[in-house]
N, C-alpha and C positions, 0 to 999 in steps of 0.2 A: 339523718342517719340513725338509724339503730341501736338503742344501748345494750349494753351487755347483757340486761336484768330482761330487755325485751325479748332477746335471740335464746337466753337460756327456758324463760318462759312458752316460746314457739316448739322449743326443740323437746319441753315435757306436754306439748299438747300434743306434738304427731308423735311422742311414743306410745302417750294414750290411745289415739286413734290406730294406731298399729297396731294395739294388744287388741283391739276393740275386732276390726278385720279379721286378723288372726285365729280369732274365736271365731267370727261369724263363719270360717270358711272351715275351719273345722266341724263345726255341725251341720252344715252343707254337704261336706263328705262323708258325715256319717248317713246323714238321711237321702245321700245319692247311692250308697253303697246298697241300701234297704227297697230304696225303689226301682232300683236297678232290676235286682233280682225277682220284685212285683211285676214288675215290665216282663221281663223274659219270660217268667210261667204265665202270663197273660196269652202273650202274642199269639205263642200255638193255638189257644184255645180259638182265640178270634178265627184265627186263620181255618182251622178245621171247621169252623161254626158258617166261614164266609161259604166255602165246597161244600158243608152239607145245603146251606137252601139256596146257592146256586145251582144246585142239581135239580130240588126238589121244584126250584121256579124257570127249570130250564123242560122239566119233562112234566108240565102243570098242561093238564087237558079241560078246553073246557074254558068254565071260570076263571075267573084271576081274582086277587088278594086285594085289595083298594089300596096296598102300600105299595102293589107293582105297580099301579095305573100310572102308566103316562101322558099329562096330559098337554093338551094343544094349547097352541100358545094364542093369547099372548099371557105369559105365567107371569105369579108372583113368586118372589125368593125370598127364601130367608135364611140369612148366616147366618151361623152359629160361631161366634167369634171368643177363642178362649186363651184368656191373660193369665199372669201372676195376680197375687192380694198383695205384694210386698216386691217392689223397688228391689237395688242393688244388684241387677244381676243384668249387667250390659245391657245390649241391643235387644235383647228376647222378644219384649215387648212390642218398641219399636218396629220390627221387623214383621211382628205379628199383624202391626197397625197399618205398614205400608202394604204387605200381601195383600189386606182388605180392602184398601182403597186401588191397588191397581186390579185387583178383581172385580170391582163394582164399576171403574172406567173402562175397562178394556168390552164389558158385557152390559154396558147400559140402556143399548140398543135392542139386548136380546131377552130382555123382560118388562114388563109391563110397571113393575113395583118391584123395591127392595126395602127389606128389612133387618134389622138386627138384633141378634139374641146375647147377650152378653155374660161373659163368665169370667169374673174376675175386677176388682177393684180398680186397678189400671184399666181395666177397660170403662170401665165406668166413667172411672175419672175424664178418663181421655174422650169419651164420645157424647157428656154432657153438653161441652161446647161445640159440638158437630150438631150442621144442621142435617139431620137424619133422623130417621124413622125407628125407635129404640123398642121394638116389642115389650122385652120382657130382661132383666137384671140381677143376676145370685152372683153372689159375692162369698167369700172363707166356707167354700163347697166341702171342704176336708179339713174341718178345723183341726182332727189329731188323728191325719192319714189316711189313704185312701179307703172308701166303703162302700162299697158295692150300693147299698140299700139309696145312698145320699142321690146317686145320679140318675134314680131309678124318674123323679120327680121333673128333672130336665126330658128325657127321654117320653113322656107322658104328655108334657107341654107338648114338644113338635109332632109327635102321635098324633096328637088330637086335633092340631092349628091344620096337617095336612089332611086328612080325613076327614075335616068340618069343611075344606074348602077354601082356609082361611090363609093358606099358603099350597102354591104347588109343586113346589121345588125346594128343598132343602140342601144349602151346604156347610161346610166344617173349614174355619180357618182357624190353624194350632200349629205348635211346633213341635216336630217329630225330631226325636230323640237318634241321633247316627251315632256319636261319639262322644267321647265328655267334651271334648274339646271344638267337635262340628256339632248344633243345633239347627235344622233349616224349617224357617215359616213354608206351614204345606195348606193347600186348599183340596177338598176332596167332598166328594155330591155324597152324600145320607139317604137322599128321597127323592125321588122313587129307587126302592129296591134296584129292581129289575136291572136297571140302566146302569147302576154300579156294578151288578153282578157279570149282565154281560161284558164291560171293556172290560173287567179281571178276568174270565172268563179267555178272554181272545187271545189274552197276554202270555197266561198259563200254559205251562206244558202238558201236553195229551195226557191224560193218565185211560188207564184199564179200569171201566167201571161194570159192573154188573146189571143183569136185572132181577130190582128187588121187589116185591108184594109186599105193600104199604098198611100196616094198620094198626089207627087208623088207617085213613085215609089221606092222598097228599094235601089234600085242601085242608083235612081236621091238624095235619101236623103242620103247615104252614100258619094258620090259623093260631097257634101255638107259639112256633118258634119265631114267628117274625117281631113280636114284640120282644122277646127276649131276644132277640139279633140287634134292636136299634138300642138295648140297653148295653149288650155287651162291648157293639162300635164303639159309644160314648167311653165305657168305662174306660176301654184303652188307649182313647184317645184323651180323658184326661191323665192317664198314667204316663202317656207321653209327653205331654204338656208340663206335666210335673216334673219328670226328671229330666226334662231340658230345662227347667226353673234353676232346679237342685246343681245342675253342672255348670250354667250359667254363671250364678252365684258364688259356687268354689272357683270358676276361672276368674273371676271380675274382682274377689277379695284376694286372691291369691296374688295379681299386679296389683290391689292396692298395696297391698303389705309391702309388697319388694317396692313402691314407688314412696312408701313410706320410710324406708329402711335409708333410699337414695336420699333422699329430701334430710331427713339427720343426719347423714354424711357430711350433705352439702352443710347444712347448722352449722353443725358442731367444726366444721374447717372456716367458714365464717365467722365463729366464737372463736377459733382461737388465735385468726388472725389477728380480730379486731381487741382481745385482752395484749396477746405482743405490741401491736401499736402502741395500747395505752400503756402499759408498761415500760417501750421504749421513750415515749412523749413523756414519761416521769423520771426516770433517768436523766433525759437530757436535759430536763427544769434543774437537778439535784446538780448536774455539773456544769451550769449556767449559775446556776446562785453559789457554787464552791468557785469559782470563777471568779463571779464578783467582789465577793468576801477578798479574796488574794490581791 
């Protein structure tokens, strides 16, 4: 059983670890507040950016762009798979790992080879001891915040792996950011262009477009925007990644804290049980031995 000096010494370790949460979860919500707000003036962009070169590679005569090519199969894949660098923040990860593996079972038959691109330390961690096929590794991609410039380097690697030949299919598994409180693991195709523009495309409601006189040229402005279009995907999809990190985090310390709070309740009613026992066990020595004496 327990001594008093063990239960008092237990009940100042989880209020350390309380104060410890506590904090973490508070600068969780400062930098979900900040990415938050990264996120939203993002998204539009992406979204206007995805309409203009799906127009541009929908009314493309002629030649095509080697990033719309789609090719026959039997293709190679390669995921682009994106974690946290740091623990604490529930299932995120998890969730992240299982989307990849029942994407790669469900489709095993439908590729010739698969690959994976990792981003993030857990990810790392976790697929060193998988027997699979690990391309390429970056780890603390935003060491103080998101930067445009940093992801320019990922977006260059798969550029270059699809257009060498050396992959013909690119996808994204990341978590997309709904609510603070919903995060859901999402899988979504990068490469070839084309193929993603059209199902968004089909999805979209009709809009009224005009006819414009290009000039350039469509091919010299595709030629253009298509690389700055696989940077800007990226960017926002680690911004989303991120602030499903950052909300994860503040929900996961937020029940520790309260499970912290429970757990010294429970202590300290155990502490004062077991001090009354002792106290009553001393009493009734004091009048067993006044007993005797008499």
């Amino acid at each position: 059983m327990a001594t008093l000096k063990d239960i008092q010494r237990r009940i100042q370790s989880v209020k350390k670890t309380a104060q410890i949460t506590k904090a973490m979860q508070m600068v969780a919500a400062a930098r979900l507040r900040r990415l938050q707000e990264a996120l939203e003036n993002t998204r539009p962009y992406a979204d206007k950016m995805n309409q203009v070169v799906g127009q541009l590679a929908g009314q493309l005569e002629g030649g095509t762009h080697p990033l719309l090519e789609e090719r026959p199969g039997p293709r190679k894949l390669e995921l682009l798979v994106v974690s946290s660098d740091r623990g604490l923040c529930g299932g995120l990860n998890t969730n992240v790992f299982r989307k990849t593996r029942d994407f790669m079972t469900d489709n095993q038959d439908a590729y010739e080879s698969m690959s994976l691109y990792l981003i993030g330390q857990k990810a790392k961690d976790f697929y060193k001891r998988r027997d699979l096929t690990v391309r390429e590794v970056r780890t603390h991609l935003f060491p103080s915040g998101p930067q445009f410039d940093a992801i320019r380097p990922v977006a260059k690697d798969l550029v270059g792996s699809f257009l060498s030949g050396e992959t013909d299919e690119v996808g994204v598994v990341f978590t997309q950011f709904l609510s603070v409180m919903t995060q859901r693991a999402t899988y979504i195709p990068l490469l070839p262009l084309k193929k993603r523009e059209a199902e968004e495309q089909e999805e979209a409601e009709p809009e009224v477009t005009g006819d414009y006189i290009y000039e350039p040229s469509q091919e010299a402005l595709l030629e253009k925007l298509l690389p700055r279009y696989v940077e800007v995907q990226l960017f926002w999809i680690m911004l989303e990644a991120m602030t499903s990190e950052f909300a994860a985090r503040m929900t996961a310390m937020d029940s520790a804290t309260s499970n912290a709070k429970e757990m010294i309740e429970r202590l300290t009613l155990t502490f004062n049980r077991a001090r009354q026992a002792a106290i009553t066990k001393e009493l009734m020595d004091i009048v067993n031995g006044a007993e005797a004496l008499a």
